[in-house]
C-alpha positions in Angstrom: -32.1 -6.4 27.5 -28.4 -6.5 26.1 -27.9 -9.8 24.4 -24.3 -11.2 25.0 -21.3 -10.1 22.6 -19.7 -12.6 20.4 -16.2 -13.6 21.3 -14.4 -11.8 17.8 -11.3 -14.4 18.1 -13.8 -17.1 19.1 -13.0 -19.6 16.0 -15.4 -20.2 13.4 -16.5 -23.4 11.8 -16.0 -23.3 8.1 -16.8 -25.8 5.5 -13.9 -27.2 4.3 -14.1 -25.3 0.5 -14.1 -22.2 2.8 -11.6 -22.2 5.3 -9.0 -19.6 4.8 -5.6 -20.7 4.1 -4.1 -18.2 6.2 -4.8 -15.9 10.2 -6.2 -12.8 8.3 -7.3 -13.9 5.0 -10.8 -14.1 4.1 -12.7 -17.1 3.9 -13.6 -18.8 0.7 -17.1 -19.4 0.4 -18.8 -20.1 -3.2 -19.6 -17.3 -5.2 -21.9 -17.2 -8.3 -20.2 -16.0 -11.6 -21.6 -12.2 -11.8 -20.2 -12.0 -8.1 -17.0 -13.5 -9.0 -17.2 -11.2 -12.3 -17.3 -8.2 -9.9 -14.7 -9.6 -7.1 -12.2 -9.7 -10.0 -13.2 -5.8 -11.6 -13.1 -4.4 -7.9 -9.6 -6.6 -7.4 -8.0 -4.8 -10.2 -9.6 -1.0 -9.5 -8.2 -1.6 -6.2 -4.4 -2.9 -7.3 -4.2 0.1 -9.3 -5.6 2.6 -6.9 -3.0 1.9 -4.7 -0.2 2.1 -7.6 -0.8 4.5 -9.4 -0.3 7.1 -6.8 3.3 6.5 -6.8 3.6 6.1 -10.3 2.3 9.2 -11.8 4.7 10.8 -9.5 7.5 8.4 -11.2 6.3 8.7 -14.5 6.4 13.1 -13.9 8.9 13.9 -12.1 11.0 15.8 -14.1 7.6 18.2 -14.6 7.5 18.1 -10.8 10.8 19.0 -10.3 10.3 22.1 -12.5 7.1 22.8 -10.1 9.0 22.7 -6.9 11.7 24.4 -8.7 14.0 21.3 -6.8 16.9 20.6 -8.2 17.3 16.4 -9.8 18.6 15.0 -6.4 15.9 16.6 -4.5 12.9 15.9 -6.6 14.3 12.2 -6.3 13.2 12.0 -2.6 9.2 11.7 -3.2 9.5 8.5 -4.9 11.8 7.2 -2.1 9.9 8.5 0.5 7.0 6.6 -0.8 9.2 3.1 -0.8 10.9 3.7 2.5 7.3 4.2 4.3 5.4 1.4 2.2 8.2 -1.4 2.9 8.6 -0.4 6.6 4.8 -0.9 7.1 4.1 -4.0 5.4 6.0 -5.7 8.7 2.9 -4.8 10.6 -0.4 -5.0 8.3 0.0 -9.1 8.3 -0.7 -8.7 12.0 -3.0 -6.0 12.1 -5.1 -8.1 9.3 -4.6 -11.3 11.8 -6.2 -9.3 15.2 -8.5 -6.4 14.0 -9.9 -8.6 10.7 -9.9 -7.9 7.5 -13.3 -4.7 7.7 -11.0 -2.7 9.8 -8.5 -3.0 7.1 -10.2 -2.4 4.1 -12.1 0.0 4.9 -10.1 2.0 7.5 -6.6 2.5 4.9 -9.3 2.9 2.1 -10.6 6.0 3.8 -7.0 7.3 4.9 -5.8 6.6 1.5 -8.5 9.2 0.2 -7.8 11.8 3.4 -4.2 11.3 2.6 -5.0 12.0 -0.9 -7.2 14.9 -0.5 -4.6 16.3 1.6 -2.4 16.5 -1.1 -4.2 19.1 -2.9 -2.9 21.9 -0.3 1.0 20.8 -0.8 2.6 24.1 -2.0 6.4 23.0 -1.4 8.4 19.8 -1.6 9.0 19.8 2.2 4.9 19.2 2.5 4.8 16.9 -0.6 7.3 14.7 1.2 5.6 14.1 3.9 2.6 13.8 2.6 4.0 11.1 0.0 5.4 9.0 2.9 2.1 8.9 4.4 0.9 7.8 1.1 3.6 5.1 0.6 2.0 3.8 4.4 -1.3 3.8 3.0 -1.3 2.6 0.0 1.3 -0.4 0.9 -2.1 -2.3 2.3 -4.2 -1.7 -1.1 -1.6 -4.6 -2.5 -2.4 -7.1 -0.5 -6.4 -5.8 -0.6 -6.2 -6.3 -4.4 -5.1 -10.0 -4.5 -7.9 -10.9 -1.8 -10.5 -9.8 -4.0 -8.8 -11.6 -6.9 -9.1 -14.9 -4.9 -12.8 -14.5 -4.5 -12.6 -14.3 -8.0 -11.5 -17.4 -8.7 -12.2 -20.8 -7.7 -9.9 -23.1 -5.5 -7.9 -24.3 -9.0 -7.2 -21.5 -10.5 -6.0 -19.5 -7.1 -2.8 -19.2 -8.5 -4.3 -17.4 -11.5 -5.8 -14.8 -8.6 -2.1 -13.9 -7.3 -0.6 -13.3 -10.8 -3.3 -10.9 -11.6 -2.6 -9.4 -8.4 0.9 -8.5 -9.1 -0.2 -7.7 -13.2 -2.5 -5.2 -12.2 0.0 -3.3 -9.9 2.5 -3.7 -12.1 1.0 -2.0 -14.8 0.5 1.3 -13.2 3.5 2.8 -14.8 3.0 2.3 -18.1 -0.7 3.5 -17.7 0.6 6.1 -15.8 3.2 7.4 -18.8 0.2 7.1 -21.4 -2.4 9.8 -20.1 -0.8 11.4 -17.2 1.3 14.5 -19.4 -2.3 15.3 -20.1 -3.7 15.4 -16.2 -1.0 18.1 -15.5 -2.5 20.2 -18.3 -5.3 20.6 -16.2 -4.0 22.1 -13.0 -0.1 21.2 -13.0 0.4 18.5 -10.6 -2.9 19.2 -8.9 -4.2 17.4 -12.1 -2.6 14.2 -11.0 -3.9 13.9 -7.6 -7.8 15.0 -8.8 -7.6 12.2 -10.9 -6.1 9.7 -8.3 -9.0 10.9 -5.3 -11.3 10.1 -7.6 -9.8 6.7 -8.5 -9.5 6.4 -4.3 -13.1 7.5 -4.0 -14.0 4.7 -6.4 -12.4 2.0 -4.9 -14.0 2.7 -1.6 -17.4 2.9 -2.9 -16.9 -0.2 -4.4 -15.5 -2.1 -1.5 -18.1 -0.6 0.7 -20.8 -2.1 -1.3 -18.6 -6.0 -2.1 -17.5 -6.9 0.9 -15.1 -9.7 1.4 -16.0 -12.6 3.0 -15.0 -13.0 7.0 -12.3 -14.6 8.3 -10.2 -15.6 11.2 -8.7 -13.6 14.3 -6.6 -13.9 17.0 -4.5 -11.4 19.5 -1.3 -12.1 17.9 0.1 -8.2 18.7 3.4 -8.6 21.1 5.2 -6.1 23.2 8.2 -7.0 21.4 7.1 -6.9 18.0 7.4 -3.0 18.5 10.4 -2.9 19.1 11.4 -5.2 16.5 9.5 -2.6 14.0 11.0 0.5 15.3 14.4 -1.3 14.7 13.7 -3.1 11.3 11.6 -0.2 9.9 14.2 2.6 10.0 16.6 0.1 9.1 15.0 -0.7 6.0 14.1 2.5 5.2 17.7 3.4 5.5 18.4 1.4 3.1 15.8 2.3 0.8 17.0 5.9 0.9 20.6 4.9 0.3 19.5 2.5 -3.0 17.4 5.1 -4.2 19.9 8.3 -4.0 23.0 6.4 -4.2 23.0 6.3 -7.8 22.3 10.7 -8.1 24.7 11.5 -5.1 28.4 10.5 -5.6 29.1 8.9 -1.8 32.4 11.0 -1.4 30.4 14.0 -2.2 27.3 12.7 0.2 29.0 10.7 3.2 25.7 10.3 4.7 25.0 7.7 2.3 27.9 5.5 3.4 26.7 6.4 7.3 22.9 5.4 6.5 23.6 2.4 4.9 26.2 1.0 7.7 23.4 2.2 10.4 20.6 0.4 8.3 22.9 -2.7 8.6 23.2 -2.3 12.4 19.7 -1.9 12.8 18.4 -4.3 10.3 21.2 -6.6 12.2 19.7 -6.0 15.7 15.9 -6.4 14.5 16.7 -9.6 13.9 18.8 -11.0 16.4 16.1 -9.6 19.0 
């Protein structure tokens, strides 16, 4: 006898300590302090899984370019194609947190963060390692926004704003981590050193969040027709424009006119996204 599936966007009664202050965000609930110990650690493993990625490329690239034998303006592109895929698909994860719920998204861009990683093992040129950092800047854009809901379990409801700092700390201090010990990773296989080191780091962070789940919260079909089109307007648009601030200071614009005609169509695009 099949016993009758719960309703998953059925709402939920929640104490009021626990109710979560946003569609998509965890619930609250109250934690003991080795669990709340462990919420923060995992928090912070995960805030730099994601950025690290992108900044042991930043951090090397000058040894990459020497790799890919790719001249200065060229080498330039995998740390743009990292930002113009991770801004573009931020305008989607708030929803796809608010209907799928917040297992589907940790543990499903966990896992294609370390396929995505793996993957780039086998890059032998810089057309591959393009494309395979764009699907990294994707990827890795929801470990952000991961990190800072395992900070807020690790804190209670007064110090919350504490949990959002350390959020933004931890990412932020990929880079210089990255310039201390990386030089020493490419010693090991060249740039295949780098990306060992940052599966394992992946393969870490999904162990951990495997076994420390975060708390449930709410859902609700909030997905629209028209919110596809307002992303395939808005993200080319913005990527556009990522592309244009990121090679616009390497590639005079009289010598590269398709910087002037990406950043004019980012505009139009940007433009239309939101007037739809």
């Amino acid at each position: 006898m099949r016993l009758p599936q719960r309703d998953p966007y059925a709402p939920r009664e929640w104490q009021p300590h626990e109710k979560p202050a946003l569609l998509g965000s965890p619930s609250t609930p109250v934690h003991s302090t080795p669990k709340r110990v462990a919420y923060g650690v995992v928090g912070l493993l995960v805030c730099l899984t994601g950025a690290l990625g992108n900044a042991v490329v930043t951090a090397n690239l000058q040894n990459l370019q020497g790799t890919f034998a790719a001249w200065s303006t060229e080498i330039a592109w995998l740390p743009a194609v990292y930002v113009m895929t991770n801004v573009s698909i931020n305008l989607l994860l708030v929803k796809f947190r608010q209907q799928y719920g917040l297992r589907a998204f940790t543990e499903g861009f966990l896992v294609l963060y370390v396929l995505v990683t793996f993957f780039h093992l086998f890059v032998n040129d810089l057309s591959s390692a393009l494309m395979v950092r764009a699907a990294h800047g994707m990827v890795a854009a929801a470990l952000s926004s991961l990190g800072i809901y395992y900070q807020i379990q690790a804190w209670p409801a007064k110090h919350r704003l504490k949990a959002l700092t350390i959020g933004i700390t931890g990412s932020s201090l990929a880079i210089p981590l990255a310039r201390l010990f990386s030089t020493e990773l490419l010693q090991l296989d060249e740039w295949r050193g780098l990306y060992f080191f940052e599966l394992g780091l992946a393969l870490i962070s999904l162990a951990c969040v495997m076994a420390l789940k975060l708390p449930p919260g709410d859902r609700r079909k909030v997905f629209e027709k028209k919110d596809f089109i307002t992303f395939f307007l808005l993200a080319p648009g913005m990527a556009l424009l990522c592309a244009v601030l990121s090679l616009g200071r390497l590639d005079w614009w009289f010598e590269a006119p398709w910087i002037g005609w990406s950043l004019a169509l980012s505009l139009v695009l940007i433009v239309s996204a939101i007037v739809f």
